[in-house]
KEMAR-216287 format. One line per field, with one value per residue (C-alpha): residue number from 1; residue in three letters; x, y, z. Coordinates in steps of 0.001 Angstrom, whole numbers, plus 500000, padded with zeros to 6 digits. Example, Ala and Ser with C-alpha at 12.3 -4.5 7.8 and 13.67 -1.06 7.14 Angstrom:
REM KEMAR-216287
num = c(1,2)
residuo = c(ALA,SER)
c1 = c(512300,513670)
c2 = c(495500,498940)
c3 = c(507800,507140)
//
This chain:
REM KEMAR-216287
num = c(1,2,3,4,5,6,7,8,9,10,11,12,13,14,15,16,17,18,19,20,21,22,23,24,25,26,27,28,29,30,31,32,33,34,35,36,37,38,39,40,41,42,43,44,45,46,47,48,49,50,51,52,53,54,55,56,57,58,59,60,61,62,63,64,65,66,67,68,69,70,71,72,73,74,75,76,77,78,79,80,81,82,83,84,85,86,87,88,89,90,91,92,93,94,95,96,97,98,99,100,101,102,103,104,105,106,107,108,109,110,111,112,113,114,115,116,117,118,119,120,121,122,123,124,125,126,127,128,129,130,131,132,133,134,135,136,137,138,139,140,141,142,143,144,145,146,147,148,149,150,151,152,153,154,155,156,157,158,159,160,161,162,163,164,165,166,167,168,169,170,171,172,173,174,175,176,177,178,179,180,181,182,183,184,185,186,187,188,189,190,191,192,193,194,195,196,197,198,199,200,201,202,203,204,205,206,207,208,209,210,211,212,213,214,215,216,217,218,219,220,221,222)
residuo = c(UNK,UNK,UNK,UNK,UNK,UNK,UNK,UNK,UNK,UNK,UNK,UNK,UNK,UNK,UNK,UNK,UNK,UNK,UNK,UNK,UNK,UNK,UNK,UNK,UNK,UNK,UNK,UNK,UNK,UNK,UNK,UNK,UNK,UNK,UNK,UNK,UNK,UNK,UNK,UNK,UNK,UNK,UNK,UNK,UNK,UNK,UNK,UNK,UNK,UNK,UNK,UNK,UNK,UNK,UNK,UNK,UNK,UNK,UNK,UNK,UNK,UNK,UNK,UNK,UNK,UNK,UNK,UNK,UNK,UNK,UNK,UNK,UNK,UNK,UNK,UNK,UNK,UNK,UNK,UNK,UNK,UNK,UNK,UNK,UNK,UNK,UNK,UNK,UNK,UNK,UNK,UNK,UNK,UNK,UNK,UNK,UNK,UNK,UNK,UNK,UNK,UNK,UNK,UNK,UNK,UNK,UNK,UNK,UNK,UNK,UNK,UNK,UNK,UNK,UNK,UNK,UNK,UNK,UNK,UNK,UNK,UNK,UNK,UNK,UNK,UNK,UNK,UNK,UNK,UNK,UNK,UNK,UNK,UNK,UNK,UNK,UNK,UNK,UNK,UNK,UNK,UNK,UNK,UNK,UNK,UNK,UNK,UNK,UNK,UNK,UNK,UNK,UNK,UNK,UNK,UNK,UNK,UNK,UNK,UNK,UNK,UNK,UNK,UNK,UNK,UNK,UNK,UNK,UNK,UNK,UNK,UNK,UNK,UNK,UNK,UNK,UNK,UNK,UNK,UNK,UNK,UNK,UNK,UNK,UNK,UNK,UNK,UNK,UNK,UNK,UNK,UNK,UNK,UNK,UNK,UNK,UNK,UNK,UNK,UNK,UNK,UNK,UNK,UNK,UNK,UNK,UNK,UNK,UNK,UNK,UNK,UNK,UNK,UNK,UNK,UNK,UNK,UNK,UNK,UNK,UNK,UNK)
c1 = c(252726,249845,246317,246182,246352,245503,246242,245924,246752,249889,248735,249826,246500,243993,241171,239682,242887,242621,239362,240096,243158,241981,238885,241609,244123,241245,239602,243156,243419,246902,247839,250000,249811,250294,250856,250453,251461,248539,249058,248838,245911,243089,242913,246361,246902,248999,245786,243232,245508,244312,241224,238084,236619,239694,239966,241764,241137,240644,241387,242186,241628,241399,239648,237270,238023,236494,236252,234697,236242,232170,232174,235736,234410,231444,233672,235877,233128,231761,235129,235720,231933,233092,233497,230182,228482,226766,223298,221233,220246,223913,224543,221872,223004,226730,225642,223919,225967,228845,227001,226173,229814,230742,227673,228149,230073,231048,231729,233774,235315,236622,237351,239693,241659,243145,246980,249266,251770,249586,249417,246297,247068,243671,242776,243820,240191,237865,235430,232254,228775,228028,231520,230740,227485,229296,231939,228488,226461,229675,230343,226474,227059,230261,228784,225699,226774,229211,226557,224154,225991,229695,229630,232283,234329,236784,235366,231598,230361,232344,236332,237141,237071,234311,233705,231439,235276,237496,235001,235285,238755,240109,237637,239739,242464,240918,239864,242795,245007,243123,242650,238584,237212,235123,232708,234256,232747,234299,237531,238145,237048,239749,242289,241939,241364,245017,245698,245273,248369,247017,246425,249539,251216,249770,250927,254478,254096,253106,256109,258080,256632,259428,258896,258703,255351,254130,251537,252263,247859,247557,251059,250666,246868,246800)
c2 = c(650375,647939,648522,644947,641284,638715,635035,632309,628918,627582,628903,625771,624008,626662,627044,629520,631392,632348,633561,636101,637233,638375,640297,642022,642820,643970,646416,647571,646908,647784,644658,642003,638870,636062,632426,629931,626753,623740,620716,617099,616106,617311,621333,623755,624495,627860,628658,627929,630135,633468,632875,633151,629828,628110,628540,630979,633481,635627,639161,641901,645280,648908,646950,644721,640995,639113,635417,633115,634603,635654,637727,639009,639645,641658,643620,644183,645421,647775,649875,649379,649194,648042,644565,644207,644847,648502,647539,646060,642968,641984,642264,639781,637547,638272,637398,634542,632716,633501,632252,629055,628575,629168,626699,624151,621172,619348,615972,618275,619655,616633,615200,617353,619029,622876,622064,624585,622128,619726,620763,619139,616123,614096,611556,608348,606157,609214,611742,609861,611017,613540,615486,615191,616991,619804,620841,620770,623030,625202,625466,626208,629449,630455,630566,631544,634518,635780,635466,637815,640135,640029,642897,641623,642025,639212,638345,637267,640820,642845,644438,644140,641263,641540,639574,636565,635995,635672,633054,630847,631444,628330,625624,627413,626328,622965,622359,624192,621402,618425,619365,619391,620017,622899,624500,627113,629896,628634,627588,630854,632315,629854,631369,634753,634471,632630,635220,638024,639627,638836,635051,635646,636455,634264,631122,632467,633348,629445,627957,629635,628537,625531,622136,621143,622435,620374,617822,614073,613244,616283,615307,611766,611935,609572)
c3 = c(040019,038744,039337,040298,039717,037678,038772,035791,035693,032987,029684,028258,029418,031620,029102,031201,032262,028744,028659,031383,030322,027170,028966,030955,028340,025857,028095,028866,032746,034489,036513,036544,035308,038342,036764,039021,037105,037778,039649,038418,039944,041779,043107,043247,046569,045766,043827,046830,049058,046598,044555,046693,044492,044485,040421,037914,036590,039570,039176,041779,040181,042592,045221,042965,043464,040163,039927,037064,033333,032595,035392,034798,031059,032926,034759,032032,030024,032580,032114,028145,027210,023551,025244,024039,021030,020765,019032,021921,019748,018613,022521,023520,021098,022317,025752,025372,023197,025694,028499,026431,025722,029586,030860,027822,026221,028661,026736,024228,027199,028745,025621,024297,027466,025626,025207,023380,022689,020291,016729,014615,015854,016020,018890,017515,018562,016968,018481,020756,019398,021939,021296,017572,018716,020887,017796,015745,017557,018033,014238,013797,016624,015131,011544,012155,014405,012069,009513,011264,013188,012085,009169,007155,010040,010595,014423,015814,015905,013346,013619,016969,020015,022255,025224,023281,020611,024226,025834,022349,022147,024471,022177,019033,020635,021113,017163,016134,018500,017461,013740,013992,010928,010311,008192,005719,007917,011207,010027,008617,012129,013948,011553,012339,016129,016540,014508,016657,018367,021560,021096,019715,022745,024909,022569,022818,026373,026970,024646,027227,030229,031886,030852,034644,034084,032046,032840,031719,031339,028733,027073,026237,024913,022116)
//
């Protein structure tokens, strides 16, 4: 029997289901994976009746109930301390671009809703100024990051995902979806994170999720 639960939101489009999720599966947690597939339009009811904030991810693990994917990525941490960087200044770097990335972007955010299904497909009237500005100062974090602390390893902070890679991993998606261009650095970052067998699995897992799940304002985005 599972150690617990982990409600997320269709894979196809839940940005921050994502996040979580890889947390959990990094550290190695024993639960199950809930989906609860989102509605078209304002909150998910099925999701309000679980998650203490009314959002995914929310995670139920031996009696510890985890909301918000930095917190989950806390907890996570806490059991597989390699979550995070070992060398206390890589960490605070980890940490605080992580918590940028969680707090952050909004115009990028809106702009370009995660969805699975879209393939470097650019928006057909261009990026405004201030989402031009978000993929900008992302590019300049990715690079400069991997620059610094990444060891010729092929993610942020060196061979393996830590907590900071799984909280960038939904805007990958994003650039990787709208074909964003990137520097060298950060293209070659994107590459290797959709890479990874667990980004992997949760692309496959979301081609597989029932078209009746799909939502019709992420589908027909110009």
């Amino acid at each position: 029997m599972a150690d617990g639960k982990l409600y997320i939101g269709t894979r196809r489009y839940s940005s921050w289901s994502l996040r979580g999720w890889l947390a959990v599966h990094l550290a190695g947690l024993d639960v199950e994976d809930v989906v609860i597939p989102l509605a078209g339009g304002g909150g998910t009811i099925a999701i309000k009746a679980v998650s203490p904030n009314g959002m995914v991810p929310y995670l139920e693990h031996r009696g510890a109930r985890v909301w918000e994917s930095l917190a989950i990525g806390e907890y996570c941490a806490e059991i597989t301390p390699a979550l995070w960087p070992p060398d206390r200044l890589a960490r605070a770097h980890a940490r605080s671009i992580a918590a940028e990335m969680h707090a952050g972007f909004r115009p990028l955010r809106m702009a370009l809703p995660m969805n699975l299904g879209r393939h470097g497909r650019p928006l057909a009237g261009g990026l405004a100024d201030d989402v031009q500005a978000d993929i900008a100062r992302i590019d300049a974090l990715l690079s400069g990051t991997r620059a610094a602390f990444g060891q010729g390893g092929p993610y942020l902070f060196g061979a393996d995902l830590t907590v900071a890679d799984a909280m960038f991993a939904p805007v990958i998606a994003r650039f990787l979806g709208y074909g964003v261009q990137l520097s060298t650095v950060a293209a070659d970052y994107a590459a290797l994170l959709r890479a990874h067998p667990l980004m992997a699995r949760w692309y496959d897992d979301a081609a597989r999720e029932p078209e009746a799940w799909h939502l019709e304002r992420f589908e027909t985005l110009a």
